[in-house]
N, C-alpha and C positions, 0 to 999 in steps of 0.2 A: 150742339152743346146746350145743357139745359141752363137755366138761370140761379145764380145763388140762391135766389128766395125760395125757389122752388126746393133746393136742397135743401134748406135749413129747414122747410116743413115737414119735407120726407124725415129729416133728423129728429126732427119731433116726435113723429111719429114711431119710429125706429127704436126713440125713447120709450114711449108710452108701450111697444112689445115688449119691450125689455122689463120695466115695471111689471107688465103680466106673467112673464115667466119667474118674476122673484117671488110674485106671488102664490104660481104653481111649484114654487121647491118650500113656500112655509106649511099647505096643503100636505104636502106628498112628507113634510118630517113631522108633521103633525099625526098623520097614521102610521108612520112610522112608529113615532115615540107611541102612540095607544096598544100597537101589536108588540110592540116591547113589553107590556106591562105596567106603563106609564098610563091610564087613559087620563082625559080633562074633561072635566065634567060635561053635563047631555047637554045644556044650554050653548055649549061651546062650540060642535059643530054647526047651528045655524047660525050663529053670531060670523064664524070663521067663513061662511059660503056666501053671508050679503053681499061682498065684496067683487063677488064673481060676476054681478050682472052689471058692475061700472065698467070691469075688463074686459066683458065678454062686447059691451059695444065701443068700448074703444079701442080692441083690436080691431070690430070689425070696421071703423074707422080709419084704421092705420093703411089697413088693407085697400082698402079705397082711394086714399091716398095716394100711395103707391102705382096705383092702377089708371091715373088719370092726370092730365093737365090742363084741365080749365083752371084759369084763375081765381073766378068765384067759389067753384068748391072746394079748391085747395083749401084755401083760406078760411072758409069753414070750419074743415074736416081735423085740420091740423090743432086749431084751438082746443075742436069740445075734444080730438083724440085725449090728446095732452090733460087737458083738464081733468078729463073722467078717469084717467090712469090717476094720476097725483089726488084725485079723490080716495079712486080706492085703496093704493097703498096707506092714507091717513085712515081709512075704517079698517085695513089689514090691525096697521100697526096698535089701534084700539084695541081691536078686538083680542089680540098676541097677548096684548099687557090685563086686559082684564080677565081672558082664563088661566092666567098663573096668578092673578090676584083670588082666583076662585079657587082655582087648584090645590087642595090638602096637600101641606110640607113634608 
């Protein structure tokens, strides 16, 4: 049996994929709405894509995570995972509200 602690990181962690896939359905409705007929202006897609390189290491964080039970890098791993996630969804949700501030009504 493993240790609560140990779970509650992996839950962290678990979290912070979870945060990254919320992030891949604003992505995927964002070309969505552009091949509707809807587009957001040019600035919008690299504003929209910064956000990808906080997830893209703290999934690979999570993954590790997951993958391991030393103490020391649990403990690490779980922090910046979490961290770097709940960063980028605050620059997701930036960047959301400033291209419908750009966005002609």
């Amino acid at each position: 049996m493993e240790s609560p602690r140990l779970e509650m990181q992996r839950t962290a962690g678990k979290f912070a994929i979870f945060l990254a896939g919320i992030y891949l359905i604003v992505v995927f409705a964002q070309v969505v709405s552009t091949a509707m007929g809807d587009p957001i202006p040019l600035l919008g897609w690299p504003m929209l894509l910064v956000p990808a390189v906080l997830f893209t290491y703290s999934v690979i964080d999570a993954v590790k995570l997951h993958r391991t039970t030393d103490s020391a890098l649990t403990n690490r791993l779980w922090r910046r995972s979490l961290i770097l996630a709940v960063l980028g969804l605050g620059l997701v949700i930036a960047a959301v509200e400033i291209i419908y501030r750009m966005a002609p009504v």
